[in-house]
N, CA, C and O atoms as a Tripos MOL2 file, in Angstrom:
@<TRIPOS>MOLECULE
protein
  304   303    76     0     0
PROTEIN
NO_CHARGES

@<TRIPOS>ATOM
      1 N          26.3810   93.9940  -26.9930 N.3       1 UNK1
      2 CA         25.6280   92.7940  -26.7000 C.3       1 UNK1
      3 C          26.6160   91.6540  -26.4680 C.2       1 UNK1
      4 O          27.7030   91.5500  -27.0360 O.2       1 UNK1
      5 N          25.9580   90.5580  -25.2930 N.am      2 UNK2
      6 CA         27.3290   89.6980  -25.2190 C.3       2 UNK2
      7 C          27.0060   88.4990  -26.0450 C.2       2 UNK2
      8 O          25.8810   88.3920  -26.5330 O.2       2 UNK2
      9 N          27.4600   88.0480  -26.1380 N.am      3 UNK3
     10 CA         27.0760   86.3610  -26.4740 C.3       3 UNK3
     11 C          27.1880   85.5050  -25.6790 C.2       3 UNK3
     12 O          28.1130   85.6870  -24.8880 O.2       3 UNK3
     13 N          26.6080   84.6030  -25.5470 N.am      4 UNK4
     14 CA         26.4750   83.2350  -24.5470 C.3       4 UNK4
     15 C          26.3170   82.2310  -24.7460 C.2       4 UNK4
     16 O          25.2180   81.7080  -24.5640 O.2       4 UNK4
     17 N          27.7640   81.3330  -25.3690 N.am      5 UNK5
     18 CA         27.5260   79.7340  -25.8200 C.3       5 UNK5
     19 C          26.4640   79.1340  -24.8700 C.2       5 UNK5
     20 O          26.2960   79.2680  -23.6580 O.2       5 UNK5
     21 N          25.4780   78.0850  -26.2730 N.am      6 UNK6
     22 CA         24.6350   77.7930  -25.3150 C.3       6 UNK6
     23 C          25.2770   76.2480  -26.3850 C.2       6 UNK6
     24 O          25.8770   76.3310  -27.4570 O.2       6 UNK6
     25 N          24.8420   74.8020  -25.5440 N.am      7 UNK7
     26 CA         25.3120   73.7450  -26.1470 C.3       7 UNK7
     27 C          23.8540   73.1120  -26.3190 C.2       7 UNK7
     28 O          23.1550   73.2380  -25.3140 O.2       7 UNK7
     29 N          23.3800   72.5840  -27.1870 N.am      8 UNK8
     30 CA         22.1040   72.2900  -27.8470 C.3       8 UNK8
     31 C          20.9250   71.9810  -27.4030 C.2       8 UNK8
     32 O          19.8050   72.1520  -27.8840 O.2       8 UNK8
     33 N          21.5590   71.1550  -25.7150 N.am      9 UNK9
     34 CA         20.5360   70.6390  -24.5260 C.3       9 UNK9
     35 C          20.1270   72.0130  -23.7620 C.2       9 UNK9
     36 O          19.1820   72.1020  -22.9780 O.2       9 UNK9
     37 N          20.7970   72.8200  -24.0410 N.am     10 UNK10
     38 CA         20.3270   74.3760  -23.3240 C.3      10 UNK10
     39 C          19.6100   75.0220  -23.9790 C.2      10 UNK10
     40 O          18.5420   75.4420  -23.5330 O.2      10 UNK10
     41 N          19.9680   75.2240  -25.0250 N.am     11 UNK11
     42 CA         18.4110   75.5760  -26.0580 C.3      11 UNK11
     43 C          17.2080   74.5480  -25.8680 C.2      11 UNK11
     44 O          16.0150   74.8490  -25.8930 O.2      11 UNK11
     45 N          17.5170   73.8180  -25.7550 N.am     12 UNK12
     46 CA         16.1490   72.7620  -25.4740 C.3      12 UNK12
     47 C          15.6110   72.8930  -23.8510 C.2      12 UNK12
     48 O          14.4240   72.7270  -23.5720 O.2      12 UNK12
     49 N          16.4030   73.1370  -23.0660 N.am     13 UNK13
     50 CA         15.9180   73.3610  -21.7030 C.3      13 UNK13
     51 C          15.0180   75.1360  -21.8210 C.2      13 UNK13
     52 O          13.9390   75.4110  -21.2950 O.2      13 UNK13
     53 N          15.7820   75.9550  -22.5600 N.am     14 UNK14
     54 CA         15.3030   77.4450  -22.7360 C.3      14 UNK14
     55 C          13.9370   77.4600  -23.5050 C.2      14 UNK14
     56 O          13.2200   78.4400  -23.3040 O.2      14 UNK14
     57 N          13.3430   76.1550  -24.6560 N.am     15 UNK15
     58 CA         12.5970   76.2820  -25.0930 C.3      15 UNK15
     59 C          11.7660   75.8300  -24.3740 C.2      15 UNK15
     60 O          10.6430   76.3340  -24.3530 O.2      15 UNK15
     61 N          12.2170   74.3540  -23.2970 N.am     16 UNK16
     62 CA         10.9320   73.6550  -22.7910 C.3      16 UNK16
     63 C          10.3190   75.2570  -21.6110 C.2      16 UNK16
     64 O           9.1610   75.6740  -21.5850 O.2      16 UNK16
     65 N          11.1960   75.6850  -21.0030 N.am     17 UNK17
     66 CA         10.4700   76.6930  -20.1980 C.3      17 UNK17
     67 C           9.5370   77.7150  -20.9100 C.2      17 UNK17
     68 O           8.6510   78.1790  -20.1930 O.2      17 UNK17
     69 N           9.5900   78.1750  -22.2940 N.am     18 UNK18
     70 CA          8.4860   78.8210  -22.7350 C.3      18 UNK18
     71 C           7.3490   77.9890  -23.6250 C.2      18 UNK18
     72 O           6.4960   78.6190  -24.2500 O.2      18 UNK18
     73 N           7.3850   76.6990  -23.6420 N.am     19 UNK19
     74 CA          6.5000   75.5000  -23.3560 C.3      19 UNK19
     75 C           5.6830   75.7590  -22.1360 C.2      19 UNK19
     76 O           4.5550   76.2080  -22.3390 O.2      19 UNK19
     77 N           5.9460   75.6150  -21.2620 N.am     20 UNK20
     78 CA          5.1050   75.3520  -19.8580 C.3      20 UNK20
     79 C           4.7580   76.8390  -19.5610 C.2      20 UNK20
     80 O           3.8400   77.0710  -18.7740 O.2      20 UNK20
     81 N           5.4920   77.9380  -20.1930 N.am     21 UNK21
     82 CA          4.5020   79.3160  -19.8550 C.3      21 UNK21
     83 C           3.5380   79.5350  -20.8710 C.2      21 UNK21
     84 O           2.6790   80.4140  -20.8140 O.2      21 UNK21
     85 N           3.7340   78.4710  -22.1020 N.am     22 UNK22
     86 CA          2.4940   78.4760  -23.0510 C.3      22 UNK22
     87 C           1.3790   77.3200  -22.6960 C.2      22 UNK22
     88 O           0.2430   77.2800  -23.1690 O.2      22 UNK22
     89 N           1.6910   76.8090  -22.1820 N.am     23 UNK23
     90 CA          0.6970   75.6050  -21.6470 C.3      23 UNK23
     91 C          -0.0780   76.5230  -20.1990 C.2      23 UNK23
     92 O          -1.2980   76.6820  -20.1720 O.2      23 UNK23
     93 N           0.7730   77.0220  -19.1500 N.am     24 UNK24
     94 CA          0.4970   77.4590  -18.4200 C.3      24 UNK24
     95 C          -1.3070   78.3230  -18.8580 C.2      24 UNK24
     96 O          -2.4380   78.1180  -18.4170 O.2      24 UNK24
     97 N          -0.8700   79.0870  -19.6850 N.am     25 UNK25
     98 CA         -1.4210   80.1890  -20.3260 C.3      25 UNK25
     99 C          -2.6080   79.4640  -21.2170 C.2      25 UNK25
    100 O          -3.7770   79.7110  -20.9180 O.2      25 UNK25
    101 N          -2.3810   78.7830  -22.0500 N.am     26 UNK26
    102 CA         -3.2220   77.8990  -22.5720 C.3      26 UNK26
    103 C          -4.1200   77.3060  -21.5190 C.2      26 UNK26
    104 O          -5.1900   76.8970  -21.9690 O.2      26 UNK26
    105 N          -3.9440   77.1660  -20.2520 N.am     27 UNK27
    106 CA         -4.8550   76.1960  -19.2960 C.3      27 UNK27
    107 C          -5.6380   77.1470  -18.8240 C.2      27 UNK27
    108 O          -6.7310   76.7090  -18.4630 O.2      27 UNK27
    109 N          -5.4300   78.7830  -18.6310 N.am     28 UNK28
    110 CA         -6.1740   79.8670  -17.8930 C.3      28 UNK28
    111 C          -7.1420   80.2700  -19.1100 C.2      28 UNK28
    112 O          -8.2450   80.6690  -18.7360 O.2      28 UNK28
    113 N          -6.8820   80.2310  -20.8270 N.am     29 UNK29
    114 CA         -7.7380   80.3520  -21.6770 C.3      29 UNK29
    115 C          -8.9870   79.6240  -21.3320 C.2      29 UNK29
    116 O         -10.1270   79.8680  -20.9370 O.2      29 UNK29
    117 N          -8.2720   78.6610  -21.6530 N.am     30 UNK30
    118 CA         -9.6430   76.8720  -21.8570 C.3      30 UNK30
    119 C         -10.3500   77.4020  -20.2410 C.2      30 UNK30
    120 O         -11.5810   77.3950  -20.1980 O.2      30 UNK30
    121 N          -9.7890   77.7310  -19.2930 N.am     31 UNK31
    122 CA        -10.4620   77.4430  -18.6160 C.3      31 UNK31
    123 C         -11.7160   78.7060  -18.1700 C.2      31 UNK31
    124 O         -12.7020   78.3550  -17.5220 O.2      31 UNK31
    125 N         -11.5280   80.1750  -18.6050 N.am     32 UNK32
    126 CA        -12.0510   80.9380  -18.7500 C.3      32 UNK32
    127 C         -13.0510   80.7170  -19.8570 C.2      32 UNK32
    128 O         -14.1870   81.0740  -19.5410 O.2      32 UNK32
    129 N         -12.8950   80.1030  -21.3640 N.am     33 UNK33
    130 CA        -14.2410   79.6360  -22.0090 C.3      33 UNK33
    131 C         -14.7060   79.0690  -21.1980 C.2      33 UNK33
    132 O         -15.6080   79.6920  -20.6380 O.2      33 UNK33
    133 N         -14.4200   77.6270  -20.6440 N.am     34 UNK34
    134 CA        -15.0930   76.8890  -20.0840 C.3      34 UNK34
    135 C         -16.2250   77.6270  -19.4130 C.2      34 UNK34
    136 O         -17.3990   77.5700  -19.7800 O.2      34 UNK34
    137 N         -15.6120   78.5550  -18.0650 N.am     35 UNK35
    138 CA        -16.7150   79.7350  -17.4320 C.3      35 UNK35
    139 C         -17.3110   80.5200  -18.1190 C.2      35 UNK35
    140 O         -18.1350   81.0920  -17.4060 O.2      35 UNK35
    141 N         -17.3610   80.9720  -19.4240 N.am     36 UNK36
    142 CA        -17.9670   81.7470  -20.4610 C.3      36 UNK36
    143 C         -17.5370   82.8290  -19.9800 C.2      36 UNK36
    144 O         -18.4320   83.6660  -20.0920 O.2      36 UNK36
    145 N         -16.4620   83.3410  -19.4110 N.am     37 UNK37
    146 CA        -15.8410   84.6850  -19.4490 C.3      37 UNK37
    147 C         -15.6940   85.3610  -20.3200 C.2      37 UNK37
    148 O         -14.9870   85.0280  -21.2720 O.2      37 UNK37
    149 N         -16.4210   86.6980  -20.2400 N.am     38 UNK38
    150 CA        -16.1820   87.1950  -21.5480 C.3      38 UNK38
    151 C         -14.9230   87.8620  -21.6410 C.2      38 UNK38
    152 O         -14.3440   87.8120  -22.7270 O.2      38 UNK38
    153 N         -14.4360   88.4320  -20.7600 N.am     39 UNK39
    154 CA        -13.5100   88.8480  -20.8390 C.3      39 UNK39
    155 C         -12.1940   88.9370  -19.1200 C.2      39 UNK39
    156 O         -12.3560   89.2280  -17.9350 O.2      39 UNK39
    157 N         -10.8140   88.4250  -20.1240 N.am     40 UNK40
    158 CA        -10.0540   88.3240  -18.8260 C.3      40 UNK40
    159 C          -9.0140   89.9280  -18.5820 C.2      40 UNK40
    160 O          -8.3110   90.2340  -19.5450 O.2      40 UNK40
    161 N          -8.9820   90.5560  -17.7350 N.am     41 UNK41
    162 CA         -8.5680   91.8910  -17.5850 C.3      41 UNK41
    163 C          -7.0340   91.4890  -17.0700 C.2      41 UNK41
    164 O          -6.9420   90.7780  -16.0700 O.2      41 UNK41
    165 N          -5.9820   91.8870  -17.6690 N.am     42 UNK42
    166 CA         -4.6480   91.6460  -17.8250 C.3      42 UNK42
    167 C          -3.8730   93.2670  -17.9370 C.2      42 UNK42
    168 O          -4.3190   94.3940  -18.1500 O.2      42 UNK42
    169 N          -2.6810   92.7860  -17.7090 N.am     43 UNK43
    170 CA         -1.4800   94.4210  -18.4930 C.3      43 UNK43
    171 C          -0.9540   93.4530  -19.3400 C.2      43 UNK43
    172 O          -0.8650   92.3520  -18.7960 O.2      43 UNK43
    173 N          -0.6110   93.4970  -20.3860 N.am     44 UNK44
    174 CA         -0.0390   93.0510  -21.3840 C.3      44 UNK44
    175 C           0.7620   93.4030  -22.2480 C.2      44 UNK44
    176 O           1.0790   92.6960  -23.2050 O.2      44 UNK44
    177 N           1.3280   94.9020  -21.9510 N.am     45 UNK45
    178 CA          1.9290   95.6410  -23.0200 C.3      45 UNK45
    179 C           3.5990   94.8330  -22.9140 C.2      45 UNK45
    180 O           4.2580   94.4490  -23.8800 O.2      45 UNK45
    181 N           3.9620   94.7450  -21.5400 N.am     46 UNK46
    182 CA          5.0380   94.0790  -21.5190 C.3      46 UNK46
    183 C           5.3140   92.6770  -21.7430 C.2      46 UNK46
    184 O           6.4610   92.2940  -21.9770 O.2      46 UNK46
    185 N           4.3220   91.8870  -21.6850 N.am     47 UNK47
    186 CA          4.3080   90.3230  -22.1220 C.3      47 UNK47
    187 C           4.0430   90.9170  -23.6160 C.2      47 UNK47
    188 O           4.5860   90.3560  -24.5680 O.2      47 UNK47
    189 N           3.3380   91.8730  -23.7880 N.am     48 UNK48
    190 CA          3.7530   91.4980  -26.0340 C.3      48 UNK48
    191 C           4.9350   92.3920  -26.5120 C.2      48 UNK48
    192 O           5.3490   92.4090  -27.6710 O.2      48 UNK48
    193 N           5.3000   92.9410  -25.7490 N.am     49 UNK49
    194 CA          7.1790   93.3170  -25.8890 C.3      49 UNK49
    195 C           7.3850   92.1570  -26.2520 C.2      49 UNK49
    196 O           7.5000   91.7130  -27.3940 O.2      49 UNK49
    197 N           7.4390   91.6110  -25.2000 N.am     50 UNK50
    198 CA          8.7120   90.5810  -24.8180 C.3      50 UNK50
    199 C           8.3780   89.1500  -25.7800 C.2      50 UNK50
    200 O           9.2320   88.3080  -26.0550 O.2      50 UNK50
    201 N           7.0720   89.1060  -26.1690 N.am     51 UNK51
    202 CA          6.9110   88.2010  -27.3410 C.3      51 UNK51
    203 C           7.8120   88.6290  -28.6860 C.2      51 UNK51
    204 O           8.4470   87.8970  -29.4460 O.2      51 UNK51
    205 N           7.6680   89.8250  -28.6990 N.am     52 UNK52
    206 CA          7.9180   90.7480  -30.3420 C.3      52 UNK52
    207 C           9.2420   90.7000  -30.2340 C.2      52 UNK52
    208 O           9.7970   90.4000  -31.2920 O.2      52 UNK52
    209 N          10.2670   90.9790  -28.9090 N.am     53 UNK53
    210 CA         11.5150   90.4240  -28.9580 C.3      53 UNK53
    211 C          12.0390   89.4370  -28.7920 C.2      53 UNK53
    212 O          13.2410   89.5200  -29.0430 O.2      53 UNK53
    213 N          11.4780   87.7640  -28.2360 N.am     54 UNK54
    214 CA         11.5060   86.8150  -28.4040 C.3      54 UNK54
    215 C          11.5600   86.5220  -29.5060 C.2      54 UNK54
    216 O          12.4180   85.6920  -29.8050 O.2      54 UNK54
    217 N          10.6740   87.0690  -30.5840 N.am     55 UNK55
    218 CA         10.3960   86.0600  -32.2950 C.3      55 UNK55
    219 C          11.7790   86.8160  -32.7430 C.2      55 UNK55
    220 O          12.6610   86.1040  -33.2250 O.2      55 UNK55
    221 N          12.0350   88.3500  -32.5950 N.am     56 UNK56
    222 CA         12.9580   88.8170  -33.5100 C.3      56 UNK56
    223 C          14.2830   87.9040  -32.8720 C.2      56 UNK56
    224 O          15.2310   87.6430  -33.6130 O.2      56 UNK56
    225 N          14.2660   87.4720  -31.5290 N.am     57 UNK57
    226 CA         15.9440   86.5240  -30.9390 C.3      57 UNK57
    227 C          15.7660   85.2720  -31.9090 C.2      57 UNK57
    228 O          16.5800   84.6800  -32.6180 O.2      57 UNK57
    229 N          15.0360   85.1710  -31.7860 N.am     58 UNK58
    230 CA         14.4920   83.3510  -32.3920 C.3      58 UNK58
    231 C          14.8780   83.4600  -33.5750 C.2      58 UNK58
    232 O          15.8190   82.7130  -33.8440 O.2      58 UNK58
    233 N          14.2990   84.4910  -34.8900 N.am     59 UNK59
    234 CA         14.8320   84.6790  -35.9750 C.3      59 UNK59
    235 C          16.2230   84.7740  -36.0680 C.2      59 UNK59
    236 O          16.8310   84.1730  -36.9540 O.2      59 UNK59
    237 N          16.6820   85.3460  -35.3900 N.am     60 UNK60
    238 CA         18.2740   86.0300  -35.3390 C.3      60 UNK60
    239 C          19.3570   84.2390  -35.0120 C.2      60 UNK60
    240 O          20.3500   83.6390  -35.4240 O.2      60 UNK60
    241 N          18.3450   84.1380  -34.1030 N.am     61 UNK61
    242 CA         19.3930   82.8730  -33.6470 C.3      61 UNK61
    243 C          19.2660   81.1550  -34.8010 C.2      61 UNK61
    244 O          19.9280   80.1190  -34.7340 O.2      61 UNK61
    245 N          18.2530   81.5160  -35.6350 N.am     62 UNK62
    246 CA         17.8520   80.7930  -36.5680 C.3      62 UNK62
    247 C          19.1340   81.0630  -37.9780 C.2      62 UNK62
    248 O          19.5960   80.2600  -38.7890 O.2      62 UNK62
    249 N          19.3240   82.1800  -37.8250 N.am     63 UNK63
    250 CA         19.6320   82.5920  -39.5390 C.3      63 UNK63
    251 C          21.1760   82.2000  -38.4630 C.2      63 UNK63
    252 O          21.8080   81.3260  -39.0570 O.2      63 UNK63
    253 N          21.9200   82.6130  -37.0730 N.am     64 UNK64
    254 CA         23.0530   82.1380  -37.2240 C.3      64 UNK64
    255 C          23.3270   81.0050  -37.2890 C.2      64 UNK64
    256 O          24.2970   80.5420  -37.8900 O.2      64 UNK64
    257 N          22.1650   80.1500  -36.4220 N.am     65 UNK65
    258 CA         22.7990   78.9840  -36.7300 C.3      65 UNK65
    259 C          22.8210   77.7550  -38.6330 C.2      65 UNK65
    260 O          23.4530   76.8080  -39.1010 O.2      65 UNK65
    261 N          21.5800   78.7660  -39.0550 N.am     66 UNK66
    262 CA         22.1670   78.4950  -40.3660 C.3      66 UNK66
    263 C          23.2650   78.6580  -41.1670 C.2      66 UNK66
    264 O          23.4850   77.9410  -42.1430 O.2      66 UNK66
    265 N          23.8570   79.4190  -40.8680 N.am     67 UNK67
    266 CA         25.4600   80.0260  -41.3250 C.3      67 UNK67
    267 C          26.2410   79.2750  -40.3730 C.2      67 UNK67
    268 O          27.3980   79.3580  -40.7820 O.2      67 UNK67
    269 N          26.2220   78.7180  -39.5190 N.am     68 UNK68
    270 CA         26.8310   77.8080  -39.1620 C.3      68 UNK68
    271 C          27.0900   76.6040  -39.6870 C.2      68 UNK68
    272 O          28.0970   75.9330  -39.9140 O.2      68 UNK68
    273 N          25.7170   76.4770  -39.8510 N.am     69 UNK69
    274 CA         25.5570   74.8200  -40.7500 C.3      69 UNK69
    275 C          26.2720   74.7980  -42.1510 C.2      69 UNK69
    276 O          27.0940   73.9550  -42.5110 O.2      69 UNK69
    277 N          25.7230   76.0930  -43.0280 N.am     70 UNK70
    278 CA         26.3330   75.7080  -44.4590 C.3      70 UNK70
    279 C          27.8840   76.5390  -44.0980 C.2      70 UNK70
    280 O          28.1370   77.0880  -45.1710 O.2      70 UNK70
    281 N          28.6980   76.7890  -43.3970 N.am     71 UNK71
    282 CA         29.7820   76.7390  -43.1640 C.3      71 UNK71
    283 C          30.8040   75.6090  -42.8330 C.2      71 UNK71
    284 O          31.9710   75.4750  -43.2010 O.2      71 UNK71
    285 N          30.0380   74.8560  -42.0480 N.am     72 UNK72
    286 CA         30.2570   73.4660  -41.7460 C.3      72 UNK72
    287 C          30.1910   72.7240  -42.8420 C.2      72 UNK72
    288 O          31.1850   72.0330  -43.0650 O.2      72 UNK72
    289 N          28.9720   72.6440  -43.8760 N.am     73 UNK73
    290 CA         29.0780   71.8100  -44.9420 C.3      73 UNK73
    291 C          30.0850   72.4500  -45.8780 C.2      73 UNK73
    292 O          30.5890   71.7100  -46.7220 O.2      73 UNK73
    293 N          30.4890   73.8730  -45.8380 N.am     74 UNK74
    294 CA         31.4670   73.6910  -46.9860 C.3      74 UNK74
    295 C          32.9100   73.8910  -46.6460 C.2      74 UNK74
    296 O          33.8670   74.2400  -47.3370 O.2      74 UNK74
    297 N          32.8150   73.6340  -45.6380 N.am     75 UNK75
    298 CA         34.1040   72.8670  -44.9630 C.3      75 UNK75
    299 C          34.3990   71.7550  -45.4990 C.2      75 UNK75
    300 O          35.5890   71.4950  -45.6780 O.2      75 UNK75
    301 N          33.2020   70.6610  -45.9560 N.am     76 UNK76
    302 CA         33.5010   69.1700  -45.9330 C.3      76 UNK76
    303 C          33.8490   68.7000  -47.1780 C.2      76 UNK76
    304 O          34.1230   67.5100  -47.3340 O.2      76 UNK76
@<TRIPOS>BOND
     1     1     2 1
     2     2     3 1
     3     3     4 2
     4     3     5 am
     5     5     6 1
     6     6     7 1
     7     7     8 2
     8     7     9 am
     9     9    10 1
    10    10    11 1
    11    11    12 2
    12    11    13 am
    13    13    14 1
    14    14    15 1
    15    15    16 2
    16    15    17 am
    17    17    18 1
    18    18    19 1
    19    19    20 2
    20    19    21 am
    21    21    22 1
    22    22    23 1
    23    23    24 2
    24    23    25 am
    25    25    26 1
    26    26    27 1
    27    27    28 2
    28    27    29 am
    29    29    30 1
    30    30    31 1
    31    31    32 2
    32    31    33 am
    33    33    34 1
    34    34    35 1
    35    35    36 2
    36    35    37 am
    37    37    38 1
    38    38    39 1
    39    39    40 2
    40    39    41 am
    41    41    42 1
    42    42    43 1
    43    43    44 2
    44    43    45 am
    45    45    46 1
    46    46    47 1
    47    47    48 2
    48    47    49 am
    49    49    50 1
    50    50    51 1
    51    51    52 2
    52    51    53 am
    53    53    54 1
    54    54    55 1
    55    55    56 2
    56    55    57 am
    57    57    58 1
    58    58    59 1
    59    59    60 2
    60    59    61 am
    61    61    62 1
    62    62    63 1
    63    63    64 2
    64    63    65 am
    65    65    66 1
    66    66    67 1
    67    67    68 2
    68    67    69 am
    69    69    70 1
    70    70    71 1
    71    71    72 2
    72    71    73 am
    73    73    74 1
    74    74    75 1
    75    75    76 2
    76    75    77 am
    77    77    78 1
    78    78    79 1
    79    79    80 2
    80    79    81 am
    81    81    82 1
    82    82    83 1
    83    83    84 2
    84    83    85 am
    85    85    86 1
    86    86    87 1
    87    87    88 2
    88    87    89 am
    89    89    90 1
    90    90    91 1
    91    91    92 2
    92    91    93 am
    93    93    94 1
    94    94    95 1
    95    95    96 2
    96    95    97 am
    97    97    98 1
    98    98    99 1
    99    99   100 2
   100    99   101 am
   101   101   102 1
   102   102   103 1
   103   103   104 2
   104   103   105 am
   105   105   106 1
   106   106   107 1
   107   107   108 2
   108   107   109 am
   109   109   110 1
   110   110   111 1
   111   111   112 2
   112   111   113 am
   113   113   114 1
   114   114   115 1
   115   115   116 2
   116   115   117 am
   117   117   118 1
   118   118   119 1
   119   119   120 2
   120   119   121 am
   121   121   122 1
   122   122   123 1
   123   123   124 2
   124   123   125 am
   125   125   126 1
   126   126   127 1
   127   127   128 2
   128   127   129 am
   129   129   130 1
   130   130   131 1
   131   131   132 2
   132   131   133 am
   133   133   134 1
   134   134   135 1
   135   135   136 2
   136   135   137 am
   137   137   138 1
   138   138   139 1
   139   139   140 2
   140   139   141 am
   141   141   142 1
   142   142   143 1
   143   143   144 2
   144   143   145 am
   145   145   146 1
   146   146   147 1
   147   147   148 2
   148   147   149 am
   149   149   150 1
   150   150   151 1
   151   151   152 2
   152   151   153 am
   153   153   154 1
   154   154   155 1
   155   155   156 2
   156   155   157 am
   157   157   158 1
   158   158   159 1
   159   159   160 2
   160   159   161 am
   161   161   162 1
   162   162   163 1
   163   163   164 2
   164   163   165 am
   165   165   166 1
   166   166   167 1
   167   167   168 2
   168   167   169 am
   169   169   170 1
   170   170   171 1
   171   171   172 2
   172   171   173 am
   173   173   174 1
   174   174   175 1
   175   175   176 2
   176   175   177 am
   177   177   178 1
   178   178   179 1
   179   179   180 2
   180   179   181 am
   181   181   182 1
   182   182   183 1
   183   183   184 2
   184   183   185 am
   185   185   186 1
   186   186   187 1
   187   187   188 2
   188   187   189 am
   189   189   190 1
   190   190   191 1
   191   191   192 2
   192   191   193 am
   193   193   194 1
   194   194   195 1
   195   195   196 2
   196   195   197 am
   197   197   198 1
   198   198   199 1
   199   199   200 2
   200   199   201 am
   201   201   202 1
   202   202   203 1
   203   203   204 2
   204   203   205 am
   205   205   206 1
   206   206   207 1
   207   207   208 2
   208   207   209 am
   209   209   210 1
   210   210   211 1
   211   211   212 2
   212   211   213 am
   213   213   214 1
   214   214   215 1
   215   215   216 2
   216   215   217 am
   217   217   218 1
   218   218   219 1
   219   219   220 2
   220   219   221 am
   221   221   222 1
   222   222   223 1
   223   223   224 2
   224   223   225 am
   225   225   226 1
   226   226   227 1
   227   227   228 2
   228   227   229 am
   229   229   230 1
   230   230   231 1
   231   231   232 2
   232   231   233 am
   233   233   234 1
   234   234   235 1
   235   235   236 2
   236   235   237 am
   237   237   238 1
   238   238   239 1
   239   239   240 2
   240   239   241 am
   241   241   242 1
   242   242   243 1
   243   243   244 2
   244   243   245 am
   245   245   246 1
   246   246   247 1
   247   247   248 2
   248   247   249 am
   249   249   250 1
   250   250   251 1
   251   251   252 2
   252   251   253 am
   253   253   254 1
   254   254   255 1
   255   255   256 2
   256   255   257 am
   257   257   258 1
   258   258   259 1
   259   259   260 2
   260   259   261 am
   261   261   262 1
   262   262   263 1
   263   263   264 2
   264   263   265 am
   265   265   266 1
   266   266   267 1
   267   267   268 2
   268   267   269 am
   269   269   270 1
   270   270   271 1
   271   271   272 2
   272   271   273 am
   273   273   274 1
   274   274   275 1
   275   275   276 2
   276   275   277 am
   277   277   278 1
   278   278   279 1
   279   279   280 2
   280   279   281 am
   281   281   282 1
   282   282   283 1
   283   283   284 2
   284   283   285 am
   285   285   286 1
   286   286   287 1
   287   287   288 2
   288   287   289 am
   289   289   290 1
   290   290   291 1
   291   291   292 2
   292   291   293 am
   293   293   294 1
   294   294   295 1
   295   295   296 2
   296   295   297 am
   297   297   298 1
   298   298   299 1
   299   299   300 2
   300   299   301 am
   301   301   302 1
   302   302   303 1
   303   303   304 2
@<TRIPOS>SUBSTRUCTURE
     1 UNK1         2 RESIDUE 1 A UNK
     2 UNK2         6 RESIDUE 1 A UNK
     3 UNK3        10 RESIDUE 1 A UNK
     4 UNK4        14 RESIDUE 1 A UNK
     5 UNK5        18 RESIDUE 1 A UNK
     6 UNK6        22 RESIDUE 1 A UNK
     7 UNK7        26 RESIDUE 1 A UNK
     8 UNK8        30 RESIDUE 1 A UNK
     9 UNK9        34 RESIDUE 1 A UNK
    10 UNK10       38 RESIDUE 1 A UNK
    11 UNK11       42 RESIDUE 1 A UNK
    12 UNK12       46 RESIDUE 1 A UNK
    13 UNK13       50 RESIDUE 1 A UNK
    14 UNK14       54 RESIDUE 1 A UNK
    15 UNK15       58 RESIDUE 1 A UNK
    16 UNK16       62 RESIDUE 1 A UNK
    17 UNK17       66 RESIDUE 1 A UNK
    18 UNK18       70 RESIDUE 1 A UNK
    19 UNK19       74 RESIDUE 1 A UNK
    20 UNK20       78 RESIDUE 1 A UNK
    21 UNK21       82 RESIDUE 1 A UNK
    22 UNK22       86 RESIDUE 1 A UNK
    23 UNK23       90 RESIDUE 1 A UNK
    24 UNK24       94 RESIDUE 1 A UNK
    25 UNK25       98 RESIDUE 1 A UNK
    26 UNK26      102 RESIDUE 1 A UNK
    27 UNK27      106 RESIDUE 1 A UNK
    28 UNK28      110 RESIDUE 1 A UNK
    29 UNK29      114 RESIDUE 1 A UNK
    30 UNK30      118 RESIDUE 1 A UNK
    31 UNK31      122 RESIDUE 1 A UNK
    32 UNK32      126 RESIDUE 1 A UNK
    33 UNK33      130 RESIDUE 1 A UNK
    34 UNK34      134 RESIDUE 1 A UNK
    35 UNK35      138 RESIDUE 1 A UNK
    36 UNK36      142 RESIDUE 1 A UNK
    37 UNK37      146 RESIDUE 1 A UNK
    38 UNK38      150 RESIDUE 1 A UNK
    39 UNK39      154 RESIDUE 1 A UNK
    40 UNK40      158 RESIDUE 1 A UNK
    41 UNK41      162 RESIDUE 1 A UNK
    42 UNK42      166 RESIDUE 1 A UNK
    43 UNK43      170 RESIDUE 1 A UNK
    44 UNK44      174 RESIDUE 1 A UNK
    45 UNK45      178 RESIDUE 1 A UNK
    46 UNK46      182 RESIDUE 1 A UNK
    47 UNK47      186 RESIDUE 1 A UNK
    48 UNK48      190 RESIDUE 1 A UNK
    49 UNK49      194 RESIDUE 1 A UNK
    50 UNK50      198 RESIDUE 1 A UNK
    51 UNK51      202 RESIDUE 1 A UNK
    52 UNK52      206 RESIDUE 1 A UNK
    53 UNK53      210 RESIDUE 1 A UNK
    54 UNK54      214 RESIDUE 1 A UNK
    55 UNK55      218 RESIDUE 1 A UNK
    56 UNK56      222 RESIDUE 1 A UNK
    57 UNK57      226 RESIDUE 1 A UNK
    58 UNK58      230 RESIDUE 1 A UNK
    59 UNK59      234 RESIDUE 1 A UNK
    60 UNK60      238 RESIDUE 1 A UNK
    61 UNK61      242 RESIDUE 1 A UNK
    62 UNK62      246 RESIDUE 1 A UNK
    63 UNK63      250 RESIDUE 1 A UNK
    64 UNK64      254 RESIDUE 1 A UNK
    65 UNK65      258 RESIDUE 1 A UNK
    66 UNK66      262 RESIDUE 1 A UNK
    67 UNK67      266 RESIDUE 1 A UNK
    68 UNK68      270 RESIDUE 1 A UNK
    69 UNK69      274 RESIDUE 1 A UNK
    70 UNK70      278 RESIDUE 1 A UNK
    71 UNK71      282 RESIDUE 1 A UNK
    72 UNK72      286 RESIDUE 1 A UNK
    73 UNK73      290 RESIDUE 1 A UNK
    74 UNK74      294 RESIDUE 1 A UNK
    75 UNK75      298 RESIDUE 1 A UNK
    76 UNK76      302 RESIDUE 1 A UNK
């Protein structure tokens, strides 16, 4: 696996884009109640992959950058 410095405004640009595919997504919900759809017919097995490996990156990239931090503080 490689690694890929990201500098803090890039994590924030990487998050706003799965913002607007949750808003995106959020606007086709609301708007299917709205029509009383009962149901919307999708493939989904690969969008809930890719959720289930999203949360496990997110975790992963959470706990390093915590070990970053209290490395940094006991540096000081």
């Amino acid at each position: 696996m490689t690694y890929n410095r990201y500098l803090p405004e890039q994590l924030d640009q990487l998050v706003l884009r799965i913002f607007d595919i949750a808003a995106m997504l959020r606007e086709v919900s609301q708007n299917a109640k709205r029509a009383k759809l009962d149901d919307i017919p999708m493939h989904d097995r690969k969008a809930v992959l890719w959720c289930k490996q999203l949360e496990q990156w997110a975790a992963k990239t959470k706990i390093n950058v915590d070990i970053l931090l209290l490395n940094r503080s006991d540096e000081t």
